[in-house]
C-alpha positions as a Markdown table, in Angstrom:
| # | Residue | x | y | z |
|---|---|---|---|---|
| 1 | Unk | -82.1 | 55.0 | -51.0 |
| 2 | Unk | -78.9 | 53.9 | -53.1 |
| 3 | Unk | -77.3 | 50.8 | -51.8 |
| 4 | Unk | -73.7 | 51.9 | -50.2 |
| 5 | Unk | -70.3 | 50.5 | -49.9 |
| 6 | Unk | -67.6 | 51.2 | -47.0 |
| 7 | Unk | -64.2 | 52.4 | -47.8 |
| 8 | Unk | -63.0 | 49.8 | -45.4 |
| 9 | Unk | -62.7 | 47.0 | -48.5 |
| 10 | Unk | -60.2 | 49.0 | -50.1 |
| 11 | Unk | -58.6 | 51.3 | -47.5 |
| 12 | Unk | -55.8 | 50.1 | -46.3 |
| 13 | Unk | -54.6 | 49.3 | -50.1 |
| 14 | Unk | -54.5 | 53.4 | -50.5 |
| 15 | Unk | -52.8 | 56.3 | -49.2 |
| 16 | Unk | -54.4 | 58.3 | -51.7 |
| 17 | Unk | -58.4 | 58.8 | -51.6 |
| 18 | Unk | -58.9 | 60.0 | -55.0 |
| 19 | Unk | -57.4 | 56.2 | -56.7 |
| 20 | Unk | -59.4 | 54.3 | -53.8 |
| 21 | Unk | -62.5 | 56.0 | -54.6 |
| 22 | Unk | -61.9 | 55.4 | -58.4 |
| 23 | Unk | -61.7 | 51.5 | -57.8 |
| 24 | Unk | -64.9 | 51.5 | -56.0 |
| 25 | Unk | -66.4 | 53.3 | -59.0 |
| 26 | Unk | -65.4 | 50.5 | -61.4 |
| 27 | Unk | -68.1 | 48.0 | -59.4 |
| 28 | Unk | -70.8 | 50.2 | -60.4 |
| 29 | Unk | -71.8 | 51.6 | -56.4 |
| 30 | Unk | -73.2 | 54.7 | -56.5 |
| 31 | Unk | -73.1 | 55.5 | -53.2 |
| 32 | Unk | -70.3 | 55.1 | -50.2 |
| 33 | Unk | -69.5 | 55.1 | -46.4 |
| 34 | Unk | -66.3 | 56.7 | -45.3 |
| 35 | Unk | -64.8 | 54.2 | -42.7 |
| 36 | Unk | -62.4 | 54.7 | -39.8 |
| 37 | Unk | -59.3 | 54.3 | -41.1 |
| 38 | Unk | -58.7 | 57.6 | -43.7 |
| 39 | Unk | -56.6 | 60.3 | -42.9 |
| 40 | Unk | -58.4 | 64.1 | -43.3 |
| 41 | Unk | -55.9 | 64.1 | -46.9 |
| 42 | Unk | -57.9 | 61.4 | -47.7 |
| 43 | Unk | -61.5 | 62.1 | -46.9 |
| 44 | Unk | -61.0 | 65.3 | -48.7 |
| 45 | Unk | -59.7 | 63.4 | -51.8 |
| 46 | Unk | -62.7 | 61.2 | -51.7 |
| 47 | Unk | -65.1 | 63.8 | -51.1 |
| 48 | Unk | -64.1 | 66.1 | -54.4 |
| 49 | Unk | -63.9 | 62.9 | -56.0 |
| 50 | Unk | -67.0 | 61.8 | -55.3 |
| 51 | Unk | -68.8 | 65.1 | -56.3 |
| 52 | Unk | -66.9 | 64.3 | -60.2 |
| 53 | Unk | -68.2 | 61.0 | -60.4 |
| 54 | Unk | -71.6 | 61.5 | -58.5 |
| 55 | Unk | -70.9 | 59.2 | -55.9 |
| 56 | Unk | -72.8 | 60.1 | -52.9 |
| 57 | Unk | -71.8 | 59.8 | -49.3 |
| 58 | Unk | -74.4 | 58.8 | -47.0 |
| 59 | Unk | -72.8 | 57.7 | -44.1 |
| 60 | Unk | -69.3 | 58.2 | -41.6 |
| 61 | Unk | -68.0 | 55.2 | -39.1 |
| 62 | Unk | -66.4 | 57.2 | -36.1 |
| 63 | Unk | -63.6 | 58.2 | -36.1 |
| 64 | Unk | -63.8 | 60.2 | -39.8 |
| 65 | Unk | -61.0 | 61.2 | -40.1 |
| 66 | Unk | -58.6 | 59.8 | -37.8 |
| 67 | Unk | -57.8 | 61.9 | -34.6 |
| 68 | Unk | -54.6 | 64.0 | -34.3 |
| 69 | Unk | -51.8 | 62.2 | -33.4 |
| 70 | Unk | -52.7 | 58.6 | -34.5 |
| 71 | Unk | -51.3 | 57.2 | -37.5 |
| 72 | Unk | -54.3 | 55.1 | -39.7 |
| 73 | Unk | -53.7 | 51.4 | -38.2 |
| 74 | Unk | -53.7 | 52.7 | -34.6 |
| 75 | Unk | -57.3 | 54.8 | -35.1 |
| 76 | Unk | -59.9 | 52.3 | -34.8 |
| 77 | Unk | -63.0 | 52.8 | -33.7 |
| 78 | Unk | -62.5 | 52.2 | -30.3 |
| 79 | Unk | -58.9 | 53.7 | -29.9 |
| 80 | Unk | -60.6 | 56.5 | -27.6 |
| 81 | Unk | -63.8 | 54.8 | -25.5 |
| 82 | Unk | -66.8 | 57.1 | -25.1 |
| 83 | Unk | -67.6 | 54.8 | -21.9 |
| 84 | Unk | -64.1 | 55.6 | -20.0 |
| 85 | Unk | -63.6 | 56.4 | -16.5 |
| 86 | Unk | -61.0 | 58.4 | -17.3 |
| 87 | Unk | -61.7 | 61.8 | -17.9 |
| 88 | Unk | -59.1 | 62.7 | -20.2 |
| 89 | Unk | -59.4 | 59.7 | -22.6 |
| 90 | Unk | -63.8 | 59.9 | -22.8 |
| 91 | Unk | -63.1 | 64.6 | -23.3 |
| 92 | Unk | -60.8 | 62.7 | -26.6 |
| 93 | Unk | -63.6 | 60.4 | -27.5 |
| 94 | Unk | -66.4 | 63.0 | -27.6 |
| 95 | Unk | -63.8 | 65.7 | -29.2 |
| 96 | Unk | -63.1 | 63.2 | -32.3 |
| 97 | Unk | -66.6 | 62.2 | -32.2 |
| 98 | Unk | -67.6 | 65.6 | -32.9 |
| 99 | Unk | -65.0 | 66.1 | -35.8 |
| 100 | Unk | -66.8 | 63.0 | -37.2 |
| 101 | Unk | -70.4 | 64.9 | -36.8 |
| 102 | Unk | -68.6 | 68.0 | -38.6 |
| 103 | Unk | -66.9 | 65.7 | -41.4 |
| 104 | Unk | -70.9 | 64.3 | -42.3 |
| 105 | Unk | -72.0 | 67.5 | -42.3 |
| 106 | Unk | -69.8 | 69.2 | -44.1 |
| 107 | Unk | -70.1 | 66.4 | -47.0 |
| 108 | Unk | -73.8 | 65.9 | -46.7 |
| 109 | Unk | -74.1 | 62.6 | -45.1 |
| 110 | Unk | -76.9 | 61.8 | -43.2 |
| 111 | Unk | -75.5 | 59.0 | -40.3 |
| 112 | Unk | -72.3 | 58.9 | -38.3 |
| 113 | Unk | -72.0 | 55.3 | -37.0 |
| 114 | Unk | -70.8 | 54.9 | -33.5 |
| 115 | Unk | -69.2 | 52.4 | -31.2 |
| 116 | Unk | -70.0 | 53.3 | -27.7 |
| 117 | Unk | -66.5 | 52.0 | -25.6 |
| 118 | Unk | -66.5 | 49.0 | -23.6 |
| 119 | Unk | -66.6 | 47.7 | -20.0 |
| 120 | Unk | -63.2 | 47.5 | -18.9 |
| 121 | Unk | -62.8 | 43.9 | -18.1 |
| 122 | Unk | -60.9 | 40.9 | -19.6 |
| 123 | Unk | -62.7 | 40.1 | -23.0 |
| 124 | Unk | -63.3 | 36.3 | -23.7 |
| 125 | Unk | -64.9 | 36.7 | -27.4 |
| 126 | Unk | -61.4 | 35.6 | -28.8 |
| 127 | Unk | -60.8 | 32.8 | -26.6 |
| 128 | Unk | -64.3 | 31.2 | -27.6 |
| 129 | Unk | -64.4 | 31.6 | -31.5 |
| 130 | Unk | -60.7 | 29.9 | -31.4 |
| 131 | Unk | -62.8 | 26.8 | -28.9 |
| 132 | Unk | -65.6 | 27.4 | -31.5 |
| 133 | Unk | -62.8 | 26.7 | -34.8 |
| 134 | Unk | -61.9 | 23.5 | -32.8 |
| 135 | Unk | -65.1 | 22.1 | -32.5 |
| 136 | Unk | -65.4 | 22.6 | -29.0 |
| 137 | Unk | -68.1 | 24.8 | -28.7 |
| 138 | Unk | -70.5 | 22.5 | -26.6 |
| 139 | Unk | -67.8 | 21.6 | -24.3 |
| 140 | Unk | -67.0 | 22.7 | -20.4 |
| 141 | Unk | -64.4 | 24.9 | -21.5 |
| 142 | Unk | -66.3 | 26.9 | -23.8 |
| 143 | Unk | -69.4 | 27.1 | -21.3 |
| 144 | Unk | -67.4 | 27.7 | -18.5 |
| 145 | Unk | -65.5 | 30.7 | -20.1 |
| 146 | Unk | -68.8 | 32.1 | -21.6 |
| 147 | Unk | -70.3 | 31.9 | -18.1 |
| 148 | Unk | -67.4 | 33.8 | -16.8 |
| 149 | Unk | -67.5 | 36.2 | -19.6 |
| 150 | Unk | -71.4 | 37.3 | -18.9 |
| 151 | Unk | -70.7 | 37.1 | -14.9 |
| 152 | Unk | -67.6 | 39.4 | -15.4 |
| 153 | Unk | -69.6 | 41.7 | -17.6 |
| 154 | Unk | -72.3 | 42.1 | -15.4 |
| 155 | Unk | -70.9 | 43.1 | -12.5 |
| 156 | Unk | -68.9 | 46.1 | -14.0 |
| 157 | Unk | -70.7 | 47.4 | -16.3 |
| 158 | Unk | -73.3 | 49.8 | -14.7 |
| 159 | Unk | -70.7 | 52.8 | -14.0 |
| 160 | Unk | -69.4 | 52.0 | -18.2 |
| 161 | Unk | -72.5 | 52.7 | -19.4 |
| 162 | Unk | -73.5 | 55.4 | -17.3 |
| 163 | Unk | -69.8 | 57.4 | -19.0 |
| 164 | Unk | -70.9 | 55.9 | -22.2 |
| 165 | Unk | -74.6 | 57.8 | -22.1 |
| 166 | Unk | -73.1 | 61.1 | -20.8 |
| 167 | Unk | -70.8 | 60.6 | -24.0 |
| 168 | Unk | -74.1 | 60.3 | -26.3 |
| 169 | Unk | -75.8 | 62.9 | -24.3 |
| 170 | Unk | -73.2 | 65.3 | -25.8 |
| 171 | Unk | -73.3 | 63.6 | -29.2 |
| 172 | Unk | -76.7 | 64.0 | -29.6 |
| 173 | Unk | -77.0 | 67.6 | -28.2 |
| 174 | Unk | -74.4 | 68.5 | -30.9 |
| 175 | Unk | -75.3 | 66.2 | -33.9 |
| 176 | Unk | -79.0 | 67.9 | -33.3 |
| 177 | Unk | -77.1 | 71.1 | -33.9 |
| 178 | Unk | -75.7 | 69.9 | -37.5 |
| 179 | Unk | -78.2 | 68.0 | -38.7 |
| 180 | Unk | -76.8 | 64.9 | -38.6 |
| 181 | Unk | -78.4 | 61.4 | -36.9 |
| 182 | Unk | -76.0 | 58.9 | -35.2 |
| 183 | Unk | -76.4 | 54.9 | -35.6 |
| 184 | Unk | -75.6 | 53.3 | -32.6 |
| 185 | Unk | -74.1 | 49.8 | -33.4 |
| 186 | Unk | -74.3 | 46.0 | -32.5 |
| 187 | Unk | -70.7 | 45.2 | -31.7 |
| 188 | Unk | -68.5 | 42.4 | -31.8 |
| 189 | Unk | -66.8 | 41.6 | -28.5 |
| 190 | Unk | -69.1 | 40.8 | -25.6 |
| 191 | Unk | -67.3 | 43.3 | -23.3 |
| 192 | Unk | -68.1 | 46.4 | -25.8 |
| 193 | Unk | -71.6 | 48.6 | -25.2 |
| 194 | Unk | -74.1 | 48.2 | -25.9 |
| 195 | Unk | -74.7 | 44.6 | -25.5 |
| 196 | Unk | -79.0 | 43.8 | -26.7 |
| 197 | Unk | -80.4 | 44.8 | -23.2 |
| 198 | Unk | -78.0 | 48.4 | -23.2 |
| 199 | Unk | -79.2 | 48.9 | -26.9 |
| 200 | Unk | -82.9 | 49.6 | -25.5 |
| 201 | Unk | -81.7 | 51.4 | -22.4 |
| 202 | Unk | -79.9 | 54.1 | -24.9 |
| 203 | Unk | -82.6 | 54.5 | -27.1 |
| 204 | Unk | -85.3 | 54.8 | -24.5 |
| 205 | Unk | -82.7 | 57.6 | -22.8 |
| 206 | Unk | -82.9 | 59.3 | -26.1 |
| 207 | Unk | -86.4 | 58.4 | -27.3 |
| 208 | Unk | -88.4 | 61.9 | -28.1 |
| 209 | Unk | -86.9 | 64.7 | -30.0 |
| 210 | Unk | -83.5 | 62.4 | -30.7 |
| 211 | Unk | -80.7 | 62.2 | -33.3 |
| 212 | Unk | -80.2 | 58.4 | -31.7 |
| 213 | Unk | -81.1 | 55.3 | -33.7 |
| 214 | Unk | -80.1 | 51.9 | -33.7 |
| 215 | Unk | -77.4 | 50.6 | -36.9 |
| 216 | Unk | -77.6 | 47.1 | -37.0 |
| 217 | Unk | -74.6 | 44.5 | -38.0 |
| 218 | Unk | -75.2 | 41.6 | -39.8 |
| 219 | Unk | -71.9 | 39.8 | -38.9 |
| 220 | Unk | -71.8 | 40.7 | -35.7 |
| 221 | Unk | -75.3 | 39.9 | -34.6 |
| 222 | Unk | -75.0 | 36.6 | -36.3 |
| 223 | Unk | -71.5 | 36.3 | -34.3 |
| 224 | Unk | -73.9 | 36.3 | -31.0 |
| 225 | Unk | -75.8 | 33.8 | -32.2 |
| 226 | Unk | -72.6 | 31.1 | -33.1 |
| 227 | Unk | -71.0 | 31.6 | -29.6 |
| 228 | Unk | -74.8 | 31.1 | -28.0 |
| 229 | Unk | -75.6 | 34.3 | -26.5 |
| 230 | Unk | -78.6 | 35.5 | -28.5 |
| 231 | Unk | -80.3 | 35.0 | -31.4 |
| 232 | Unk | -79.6 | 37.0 | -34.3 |
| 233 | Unk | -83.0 | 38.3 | -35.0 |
| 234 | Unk | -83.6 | 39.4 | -31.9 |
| 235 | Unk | -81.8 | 42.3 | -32.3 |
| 236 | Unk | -84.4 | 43.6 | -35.2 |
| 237 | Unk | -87.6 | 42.2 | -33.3 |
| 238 | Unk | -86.5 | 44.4 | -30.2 |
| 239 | Unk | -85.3 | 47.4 | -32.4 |
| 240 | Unk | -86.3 | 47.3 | -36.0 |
| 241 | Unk | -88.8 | 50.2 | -35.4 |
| 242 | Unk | -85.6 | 52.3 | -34.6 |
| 243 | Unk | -83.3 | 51.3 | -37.5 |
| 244 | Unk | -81.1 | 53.7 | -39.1 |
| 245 | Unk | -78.9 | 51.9 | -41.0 |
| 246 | Unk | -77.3 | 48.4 | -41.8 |
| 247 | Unk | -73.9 | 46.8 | -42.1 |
| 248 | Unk | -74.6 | 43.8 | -44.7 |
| 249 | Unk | -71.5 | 41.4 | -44.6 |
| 250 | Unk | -71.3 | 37.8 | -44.0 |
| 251 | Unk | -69.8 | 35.4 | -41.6 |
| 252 | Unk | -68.5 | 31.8 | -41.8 |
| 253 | Unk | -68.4 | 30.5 | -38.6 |
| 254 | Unk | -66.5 | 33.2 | -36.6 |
| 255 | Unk | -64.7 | 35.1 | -39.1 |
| 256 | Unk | -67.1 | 38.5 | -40.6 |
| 257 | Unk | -66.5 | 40.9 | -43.2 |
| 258 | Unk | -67.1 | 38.4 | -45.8 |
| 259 | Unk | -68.9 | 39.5 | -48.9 |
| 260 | Unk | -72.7 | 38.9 | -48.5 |
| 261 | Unk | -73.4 | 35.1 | -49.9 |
| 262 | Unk | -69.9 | 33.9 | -49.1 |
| 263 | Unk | -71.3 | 32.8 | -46.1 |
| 264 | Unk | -74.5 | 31.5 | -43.3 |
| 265 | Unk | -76.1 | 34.5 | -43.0 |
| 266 | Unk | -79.6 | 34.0 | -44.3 |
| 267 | Unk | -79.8 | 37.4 | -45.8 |
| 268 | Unk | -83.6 | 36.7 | -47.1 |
| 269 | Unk | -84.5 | 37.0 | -43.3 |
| 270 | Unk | -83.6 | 40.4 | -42.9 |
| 271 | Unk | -86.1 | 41.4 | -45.6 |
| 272 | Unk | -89.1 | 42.7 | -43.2 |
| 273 | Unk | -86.7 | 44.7 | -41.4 |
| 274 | Unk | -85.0 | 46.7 | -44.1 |
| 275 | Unk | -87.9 | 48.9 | -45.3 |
| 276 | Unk | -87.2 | 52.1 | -47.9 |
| 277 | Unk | -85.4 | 55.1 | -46.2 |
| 278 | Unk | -83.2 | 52.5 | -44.1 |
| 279 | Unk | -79.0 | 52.8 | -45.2 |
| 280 | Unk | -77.9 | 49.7 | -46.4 |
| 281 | Unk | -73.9 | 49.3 | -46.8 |
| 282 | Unk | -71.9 | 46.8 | -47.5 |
| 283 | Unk | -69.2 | 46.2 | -44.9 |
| 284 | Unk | -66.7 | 43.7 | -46.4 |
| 285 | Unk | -63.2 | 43.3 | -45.9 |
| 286 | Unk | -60.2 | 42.2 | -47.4 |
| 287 | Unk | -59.4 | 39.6 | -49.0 |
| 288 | Unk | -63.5 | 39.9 | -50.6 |
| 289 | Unk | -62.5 | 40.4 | -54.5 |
| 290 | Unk | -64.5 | 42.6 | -57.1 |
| 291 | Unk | -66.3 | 39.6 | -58.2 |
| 292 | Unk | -67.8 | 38.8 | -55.3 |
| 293 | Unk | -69.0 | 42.1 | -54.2 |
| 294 | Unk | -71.0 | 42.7 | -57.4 |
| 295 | Unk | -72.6 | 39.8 | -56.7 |
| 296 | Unk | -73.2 | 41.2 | -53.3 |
| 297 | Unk | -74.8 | 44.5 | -54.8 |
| 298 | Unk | -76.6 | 42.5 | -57.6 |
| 299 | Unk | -78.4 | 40.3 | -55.0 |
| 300 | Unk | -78.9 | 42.7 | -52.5 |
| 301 | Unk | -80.2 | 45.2 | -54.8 |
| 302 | Unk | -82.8 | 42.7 | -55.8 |
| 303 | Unk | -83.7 | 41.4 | -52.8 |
| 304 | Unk | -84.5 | 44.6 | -51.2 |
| 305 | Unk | -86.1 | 46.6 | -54.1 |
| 306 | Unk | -83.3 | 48.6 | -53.7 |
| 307 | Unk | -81.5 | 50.6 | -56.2 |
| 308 | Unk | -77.8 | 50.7 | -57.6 |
């Protein structure tokens, strides 16, 4: 399996998906991701590029391409939640989520990754990496707000997931149809599904004869583990046997999307997790230059045996 890059390093740099492609091309990746933010112009610029310079796309991030309507900064992943109560908004999240299933088929990619809404409460994650920046992350304030957080969570998020499973119910039932497997991924803020328990609950739902595996995040996983929720690697001792696919970036305290080896993650860990068949992209951000993401690909290629 050819070590991947997202679009989402350079995206936002280009209206034009033939040039961003070309700059990706210069670092030597052979492979790519399409991320959220490309308009359908776009994705089918990439994709004709890709085909001239052999680039291969192996994977989508929902929504690909951004959903009628939406301009590129207001599609994020979450823009539509799949776990809505409300009708109208969960029909838009499964319609664009479809579009995403046809986009990977059409181009031959084998995973669409998906974020699975949220429980509709007051999210803390913000207010305790900026407690965390200041040091303060062992004090009452920060304990007493992550308490909060996890009480909140906990008592609203039963009739969430149950909207969020119908969602993948219809995902699954549909990707099935086109060939196409969907990654479902560790998230970033605490009130987003699926938390580490809600992971196993969806893949046991969708165990046997199932387009549903797990896509696990580097940055965000390790973001769990510097607020004091979880431990990082309990996410791949619980689900490794149902990995799909990998975001590889790094994080430096609380802020992720770093190049890999720009900061804590100890990458060497994720070794016995990340066997042969397994997607691995890298998921940096801006500002991560050139430089630092063919050291990325250099290391990662060597320290997972797999190719450029």
């Amino acid at each position: 399996m050819t070590l991947a890059i997202s679009t989402s390093w350079n995206a936002y740099r280009f209206d034009d998906g033939e040039k961003l492609l070309f700059e990706i091309s210069q670092l030597g990746f052979k492979a790519i991701e399409l991320s959220f933010n490309l308009s359908l112009e776009m994705v089918n610029e990439i994709a004709y590029s890709a085909r001239r310079l052999a680039i291969s796309i192996e994977s989508l991030h929902n929504y690909c391409p951004i959903p009628d309507g939406l301009n590129r900064k207001q599609a994020l992943p979450d823009c539509y939640s799949l776990a809505s109560l409300d009708r109208e908004e969960r029909f838009l999240a499964v319609k664009y989520a479809k579009c995403s299933i046809d986009t990977a088929n059409r181009l031959g990619a084998k995973v669409v990754v998906l974020h699975c809404g949220r429980v509709e409460i007051p999210d803390y994650t913000r207010q305790l990496i900026n407690l965390y920046g200041q040091g303060k992350n062992n004090g009452p304030e920060f304990l007493g707000i992550r308490e909060k957080m996890i009480r909140e969570r906990a008592a609203e998020a039963d009739k969430f997931l149950k909207q969020a499973l119908i969602s993948i119910e219809e995902l699954n039932d549909y990707a099935k149809l086109k060939g196409v497997l969907l990654g479902i991924e560790t998230r970033f803020y605490y009130r987003e599904i699926p938390n580490i328990d809600e992971i196993g609950i969806i893949l046991d739902k969708f165990s046997s004869d199932s387009q549903v595996y797990y896509w696990h995040d580097t940055g965000h996983a390790q973001l769990m583990e510097n607020l004091g929720l979880l431990r990082h690697e309990d996410f791949l001792k619980r689900y490794g046997c149902r990995l799909i696919g990998v975001h590889l970036h790094d994080i430096l305290d609380c802020q992720d999307h770093l190049a890999p080896l720009e900061g804590q993650i100890d990458f060497s860990m994720l070794k016995s997790y990340l066997k042969q068949g397994i997607l691995k992209v890298i998921e940096a951000h801006h500002p991560a230059t050139a430089e630092q993401l063919i050291k990325s690909r250099n290391f990662i290629s060597q320290a997972y045996d797999e190719p450029i």
